[in-house]
N, CA, C and O atoms as a CHARMM CRD file, in Angstrom:
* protein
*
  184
    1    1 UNK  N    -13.21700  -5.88200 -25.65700 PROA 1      0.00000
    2    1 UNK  CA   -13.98600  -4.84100 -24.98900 PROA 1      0.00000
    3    1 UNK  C    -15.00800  -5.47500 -24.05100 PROA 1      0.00000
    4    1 UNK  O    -15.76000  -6.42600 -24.26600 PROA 1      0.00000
    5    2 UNK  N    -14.84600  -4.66900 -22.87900 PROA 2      0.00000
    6    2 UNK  CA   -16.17500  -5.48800 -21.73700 PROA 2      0.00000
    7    2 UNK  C    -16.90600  -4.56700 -22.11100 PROA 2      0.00000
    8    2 UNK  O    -16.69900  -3.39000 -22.40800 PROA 2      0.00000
    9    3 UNK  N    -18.46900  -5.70000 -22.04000 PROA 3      0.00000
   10    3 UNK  CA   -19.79800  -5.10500 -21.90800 PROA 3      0.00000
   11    3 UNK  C    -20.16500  -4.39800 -20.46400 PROA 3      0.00000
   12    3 UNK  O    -19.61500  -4.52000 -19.37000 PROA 3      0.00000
   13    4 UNK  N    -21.09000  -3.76100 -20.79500 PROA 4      0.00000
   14    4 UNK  CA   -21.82700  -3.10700 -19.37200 PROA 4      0.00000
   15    4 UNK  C    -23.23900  -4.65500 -18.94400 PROA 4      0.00000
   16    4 UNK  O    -23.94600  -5.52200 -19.45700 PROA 4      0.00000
   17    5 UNK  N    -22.82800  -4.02700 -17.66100 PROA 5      0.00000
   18    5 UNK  CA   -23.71100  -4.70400 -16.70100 PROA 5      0.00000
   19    5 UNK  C    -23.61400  -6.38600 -17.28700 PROA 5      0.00000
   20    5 UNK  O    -24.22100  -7.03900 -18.13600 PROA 5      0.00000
   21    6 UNK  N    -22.56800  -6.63600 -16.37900 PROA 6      0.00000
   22    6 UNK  CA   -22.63600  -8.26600 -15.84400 PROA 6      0.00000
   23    6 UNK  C    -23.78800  -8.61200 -15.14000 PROA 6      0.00000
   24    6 UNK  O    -24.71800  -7.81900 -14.99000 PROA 6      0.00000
   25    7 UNK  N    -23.78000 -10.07700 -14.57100 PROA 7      0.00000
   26    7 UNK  CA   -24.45900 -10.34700 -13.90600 PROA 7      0.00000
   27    7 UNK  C    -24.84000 -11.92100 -13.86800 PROA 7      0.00000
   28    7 UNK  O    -24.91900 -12.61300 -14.88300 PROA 7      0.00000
   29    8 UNK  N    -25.03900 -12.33400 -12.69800 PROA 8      0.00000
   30    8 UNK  CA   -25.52600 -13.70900 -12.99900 PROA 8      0.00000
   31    8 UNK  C    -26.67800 -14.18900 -13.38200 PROA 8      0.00000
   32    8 UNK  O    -27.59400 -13.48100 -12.96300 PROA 8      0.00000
   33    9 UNK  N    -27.14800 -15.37600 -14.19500 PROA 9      0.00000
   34    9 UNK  CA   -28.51600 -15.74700 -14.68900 PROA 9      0.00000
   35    9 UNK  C    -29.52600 -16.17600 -13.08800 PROA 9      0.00000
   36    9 UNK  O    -30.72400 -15.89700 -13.03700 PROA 9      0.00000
   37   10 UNK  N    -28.98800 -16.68300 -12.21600 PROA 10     0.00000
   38   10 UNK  CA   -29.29500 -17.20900 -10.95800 PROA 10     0.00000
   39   10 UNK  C    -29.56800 -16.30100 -10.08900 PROA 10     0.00000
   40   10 UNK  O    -30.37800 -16.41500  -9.16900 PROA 10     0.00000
   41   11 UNK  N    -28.96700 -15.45100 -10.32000 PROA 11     0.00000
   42   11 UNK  CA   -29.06300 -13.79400  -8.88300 PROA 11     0.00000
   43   11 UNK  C    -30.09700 -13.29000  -9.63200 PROA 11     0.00000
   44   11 UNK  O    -30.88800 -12.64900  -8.94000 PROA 11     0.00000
   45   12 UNK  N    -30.41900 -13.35900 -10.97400 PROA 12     0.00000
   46   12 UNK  CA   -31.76800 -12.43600 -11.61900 PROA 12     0.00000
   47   12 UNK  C    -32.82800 -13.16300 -11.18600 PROA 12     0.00000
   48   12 UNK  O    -33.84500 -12.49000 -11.02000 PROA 12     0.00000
   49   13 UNK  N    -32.93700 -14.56600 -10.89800 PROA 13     0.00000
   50   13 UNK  CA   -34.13800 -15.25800 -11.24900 PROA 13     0.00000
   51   13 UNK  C    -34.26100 -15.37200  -9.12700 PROA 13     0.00000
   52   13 UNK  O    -35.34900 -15.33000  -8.55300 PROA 13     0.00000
   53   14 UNK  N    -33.22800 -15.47800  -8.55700 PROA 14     0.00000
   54   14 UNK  CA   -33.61500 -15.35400  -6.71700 PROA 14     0.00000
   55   14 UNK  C    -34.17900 -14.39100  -6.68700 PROA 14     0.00000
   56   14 UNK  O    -35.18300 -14.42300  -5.97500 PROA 14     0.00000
   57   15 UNK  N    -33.87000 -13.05800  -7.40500 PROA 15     0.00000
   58   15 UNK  CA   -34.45500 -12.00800  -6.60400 PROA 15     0.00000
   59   15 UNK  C    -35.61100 -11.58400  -7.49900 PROA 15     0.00000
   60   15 UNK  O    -36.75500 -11.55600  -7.04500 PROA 15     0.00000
   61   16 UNK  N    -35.39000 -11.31200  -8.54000 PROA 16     0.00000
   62   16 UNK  CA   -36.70300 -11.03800  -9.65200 PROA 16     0.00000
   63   16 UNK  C    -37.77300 -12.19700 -10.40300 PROA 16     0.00000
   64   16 UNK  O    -38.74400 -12.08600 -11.15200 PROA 16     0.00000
   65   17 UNK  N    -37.08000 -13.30000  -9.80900 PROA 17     0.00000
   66   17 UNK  CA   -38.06000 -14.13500 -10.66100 PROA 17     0.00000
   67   17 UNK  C    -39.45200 -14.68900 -10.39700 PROA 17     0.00000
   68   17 UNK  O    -39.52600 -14.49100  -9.18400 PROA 17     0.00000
   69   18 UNK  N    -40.27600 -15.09400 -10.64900 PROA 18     0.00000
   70   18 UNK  CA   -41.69500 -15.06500 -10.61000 PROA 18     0.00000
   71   18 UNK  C    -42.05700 -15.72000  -9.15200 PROA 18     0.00000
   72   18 UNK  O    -42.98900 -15.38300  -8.42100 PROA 18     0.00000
   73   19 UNK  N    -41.08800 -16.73700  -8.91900 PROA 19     0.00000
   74   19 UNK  CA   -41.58500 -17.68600  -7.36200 PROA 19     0.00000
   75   19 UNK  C    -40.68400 -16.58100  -6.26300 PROA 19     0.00000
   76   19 UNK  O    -40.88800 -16.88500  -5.08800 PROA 19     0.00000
   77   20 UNK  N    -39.80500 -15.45700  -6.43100 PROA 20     0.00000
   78   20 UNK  CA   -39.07500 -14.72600  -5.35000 PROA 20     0.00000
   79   20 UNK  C    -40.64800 -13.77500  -5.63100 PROA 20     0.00000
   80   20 UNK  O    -41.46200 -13.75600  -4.70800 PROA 20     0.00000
   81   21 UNK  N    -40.86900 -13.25200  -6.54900 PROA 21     0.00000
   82   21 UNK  CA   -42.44700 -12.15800  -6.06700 PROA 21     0.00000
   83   21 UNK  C    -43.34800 -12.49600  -5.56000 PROA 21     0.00000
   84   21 UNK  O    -44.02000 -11.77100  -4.82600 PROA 21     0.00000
   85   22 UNK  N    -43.69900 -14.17600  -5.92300 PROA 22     0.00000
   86   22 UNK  CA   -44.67900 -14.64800  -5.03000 PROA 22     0.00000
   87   22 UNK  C    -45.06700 -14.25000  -3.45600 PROA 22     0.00000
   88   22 UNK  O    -45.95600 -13.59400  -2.91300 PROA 22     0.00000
   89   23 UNK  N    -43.58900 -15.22000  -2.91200 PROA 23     0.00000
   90   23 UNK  CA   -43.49900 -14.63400  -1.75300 PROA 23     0.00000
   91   23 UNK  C    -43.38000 -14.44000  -0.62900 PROA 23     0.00000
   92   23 UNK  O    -43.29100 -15.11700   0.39500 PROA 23     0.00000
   93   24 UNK  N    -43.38900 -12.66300  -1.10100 PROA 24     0.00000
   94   24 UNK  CA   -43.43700 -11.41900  -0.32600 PROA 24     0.00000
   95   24 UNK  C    -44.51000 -10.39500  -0.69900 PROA 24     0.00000
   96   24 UNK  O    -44.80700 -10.06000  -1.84500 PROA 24     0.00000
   97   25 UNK  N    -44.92900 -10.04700   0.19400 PROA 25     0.00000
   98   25 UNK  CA   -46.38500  -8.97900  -0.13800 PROA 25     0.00000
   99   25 UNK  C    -46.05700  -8.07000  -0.87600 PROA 25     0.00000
  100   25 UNK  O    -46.82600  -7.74800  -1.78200 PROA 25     0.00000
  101   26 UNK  N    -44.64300  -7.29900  -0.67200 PROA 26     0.00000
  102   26 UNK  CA   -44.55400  -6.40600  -1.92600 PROA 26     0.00000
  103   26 UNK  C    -44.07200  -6.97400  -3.60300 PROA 26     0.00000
  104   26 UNK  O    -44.16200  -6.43400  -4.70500 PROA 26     0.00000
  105   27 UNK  N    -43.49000  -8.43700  -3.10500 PROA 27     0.00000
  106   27 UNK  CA   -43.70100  -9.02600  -4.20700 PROA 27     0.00000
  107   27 UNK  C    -44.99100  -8.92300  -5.09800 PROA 27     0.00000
  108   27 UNK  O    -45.17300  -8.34800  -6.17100 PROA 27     0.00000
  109   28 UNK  N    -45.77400  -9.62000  -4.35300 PROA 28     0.00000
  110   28 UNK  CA   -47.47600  -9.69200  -4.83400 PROA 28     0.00000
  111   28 UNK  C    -47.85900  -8.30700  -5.64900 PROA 28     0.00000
  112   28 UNK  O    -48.24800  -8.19000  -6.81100 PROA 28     0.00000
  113   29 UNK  N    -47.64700  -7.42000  -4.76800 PROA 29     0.00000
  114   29 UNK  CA   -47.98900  -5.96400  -5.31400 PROA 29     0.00000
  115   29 UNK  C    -47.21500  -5.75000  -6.56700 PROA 29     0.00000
  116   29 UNK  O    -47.52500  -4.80300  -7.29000 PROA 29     0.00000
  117   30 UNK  N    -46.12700  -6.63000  -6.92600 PROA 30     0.00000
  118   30 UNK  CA   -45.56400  -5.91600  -7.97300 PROA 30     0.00000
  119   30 UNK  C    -46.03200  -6.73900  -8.97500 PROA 30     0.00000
  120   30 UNK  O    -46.02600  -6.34500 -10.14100 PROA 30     0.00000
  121   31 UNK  N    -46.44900  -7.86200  -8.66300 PROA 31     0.00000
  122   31 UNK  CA   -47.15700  -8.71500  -9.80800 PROA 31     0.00000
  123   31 UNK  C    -48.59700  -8.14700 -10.29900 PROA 31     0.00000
  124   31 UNK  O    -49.09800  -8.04300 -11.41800 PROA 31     0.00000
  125   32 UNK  N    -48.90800  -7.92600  -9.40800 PROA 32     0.00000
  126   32 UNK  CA   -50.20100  -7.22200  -9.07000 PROA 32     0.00000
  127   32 UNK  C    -50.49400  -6.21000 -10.14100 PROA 32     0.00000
  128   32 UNK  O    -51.45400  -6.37100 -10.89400 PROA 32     0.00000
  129   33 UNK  N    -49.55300  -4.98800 -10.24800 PROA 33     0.00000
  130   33 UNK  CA   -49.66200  -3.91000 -10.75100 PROA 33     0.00000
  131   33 UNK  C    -49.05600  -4.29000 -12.21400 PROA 33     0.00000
  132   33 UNK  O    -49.34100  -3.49100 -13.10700 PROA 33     0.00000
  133   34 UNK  N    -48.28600  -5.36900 -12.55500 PROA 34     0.00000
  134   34 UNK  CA   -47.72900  -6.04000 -14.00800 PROA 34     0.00000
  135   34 UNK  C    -48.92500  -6.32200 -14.69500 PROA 34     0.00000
  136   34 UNK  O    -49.07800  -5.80800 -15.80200 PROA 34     0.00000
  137   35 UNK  N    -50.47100  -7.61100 -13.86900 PROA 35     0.00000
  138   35 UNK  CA   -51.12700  -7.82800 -14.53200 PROA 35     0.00000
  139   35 UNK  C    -51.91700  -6.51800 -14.84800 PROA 35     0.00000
  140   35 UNK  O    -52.42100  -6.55900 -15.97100 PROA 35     0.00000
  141   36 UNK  N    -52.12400  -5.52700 -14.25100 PROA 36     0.00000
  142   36 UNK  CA   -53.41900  -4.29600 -14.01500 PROA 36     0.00000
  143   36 UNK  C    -52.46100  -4.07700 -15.36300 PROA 36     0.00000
  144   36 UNK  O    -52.60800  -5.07800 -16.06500 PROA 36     0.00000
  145   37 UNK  N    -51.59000  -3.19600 -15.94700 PROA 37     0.00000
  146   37 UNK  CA   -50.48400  -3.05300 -16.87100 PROA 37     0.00000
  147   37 UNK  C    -51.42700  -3.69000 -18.00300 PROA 37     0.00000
  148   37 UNK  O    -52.26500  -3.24500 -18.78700 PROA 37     0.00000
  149   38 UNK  N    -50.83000  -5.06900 -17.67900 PROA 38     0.00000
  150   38 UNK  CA   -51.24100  -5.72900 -18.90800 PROA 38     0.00000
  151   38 UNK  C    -49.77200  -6.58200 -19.70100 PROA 38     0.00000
  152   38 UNK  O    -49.82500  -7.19200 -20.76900 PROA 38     0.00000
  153   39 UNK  N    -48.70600  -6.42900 -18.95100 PROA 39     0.00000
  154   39 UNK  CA   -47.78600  -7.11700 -19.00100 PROA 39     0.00000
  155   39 UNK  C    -48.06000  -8.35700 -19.62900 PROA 39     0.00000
  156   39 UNK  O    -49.00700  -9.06200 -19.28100 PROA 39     0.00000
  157   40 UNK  N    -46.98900  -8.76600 -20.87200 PROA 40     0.00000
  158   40 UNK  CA   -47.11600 -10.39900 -21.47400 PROA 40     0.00000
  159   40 UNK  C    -46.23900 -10.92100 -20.41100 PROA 40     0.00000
  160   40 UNK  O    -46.58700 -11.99500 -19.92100 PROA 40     0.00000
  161   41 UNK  N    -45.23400 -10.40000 -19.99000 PROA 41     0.00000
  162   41 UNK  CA   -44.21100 -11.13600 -18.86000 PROA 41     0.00000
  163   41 UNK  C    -44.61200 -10.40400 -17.72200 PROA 41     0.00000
  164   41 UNK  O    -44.60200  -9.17900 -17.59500 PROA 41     0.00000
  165   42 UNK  N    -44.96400 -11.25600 -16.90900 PROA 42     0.00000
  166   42 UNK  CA   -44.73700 -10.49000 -15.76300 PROA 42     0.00000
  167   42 UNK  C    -43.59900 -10.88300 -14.55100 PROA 42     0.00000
  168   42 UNK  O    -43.79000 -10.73400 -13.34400 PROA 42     0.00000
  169   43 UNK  N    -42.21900 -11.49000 -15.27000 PROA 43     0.00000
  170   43 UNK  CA   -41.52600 -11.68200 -14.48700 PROA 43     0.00000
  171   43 UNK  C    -40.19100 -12.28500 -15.19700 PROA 43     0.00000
  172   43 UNK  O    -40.31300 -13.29400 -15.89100 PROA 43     0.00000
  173   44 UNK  N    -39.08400 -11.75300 -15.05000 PROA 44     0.00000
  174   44 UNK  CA   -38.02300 -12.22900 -16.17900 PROA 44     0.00000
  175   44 UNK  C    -37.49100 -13.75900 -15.68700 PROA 44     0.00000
  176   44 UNK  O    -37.07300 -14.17300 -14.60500 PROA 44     0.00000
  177   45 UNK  N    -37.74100 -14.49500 -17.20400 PROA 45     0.00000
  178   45 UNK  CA   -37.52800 -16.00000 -16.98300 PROA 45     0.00000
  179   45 UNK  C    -36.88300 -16.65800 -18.30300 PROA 45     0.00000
  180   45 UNK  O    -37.37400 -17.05700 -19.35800 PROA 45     0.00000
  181   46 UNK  N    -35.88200 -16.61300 -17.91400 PROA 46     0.00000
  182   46 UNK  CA   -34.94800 -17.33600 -18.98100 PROA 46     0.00000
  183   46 UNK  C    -33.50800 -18.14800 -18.13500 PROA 46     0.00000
  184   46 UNK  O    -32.66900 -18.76100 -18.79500 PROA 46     0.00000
């Protein structure tokens, strides 16, 4: 049986990972609003 939602470990971490939010300004903003949150992660890294 296939699982839902493939995906690569490398395509998560280019586009979502902590140095791709850096940046871009709306990156920033999204880090931004993770720490205001209170987020323990603020960026998926594995």
């Amino acid at each position: 049986m296939k699982r839902t939602l493939g995906g690569s470990r490398r395509k998560k971490i280019k586009t979502s990972g902590f140095r791709a939010r850096i940046k871009t300004k709306a990156g920033r903003e999204v880090l931004k609003r993770r720490r205001k949150k209170g987020r323990k992660k603020l960026a998926p890294s594995w």
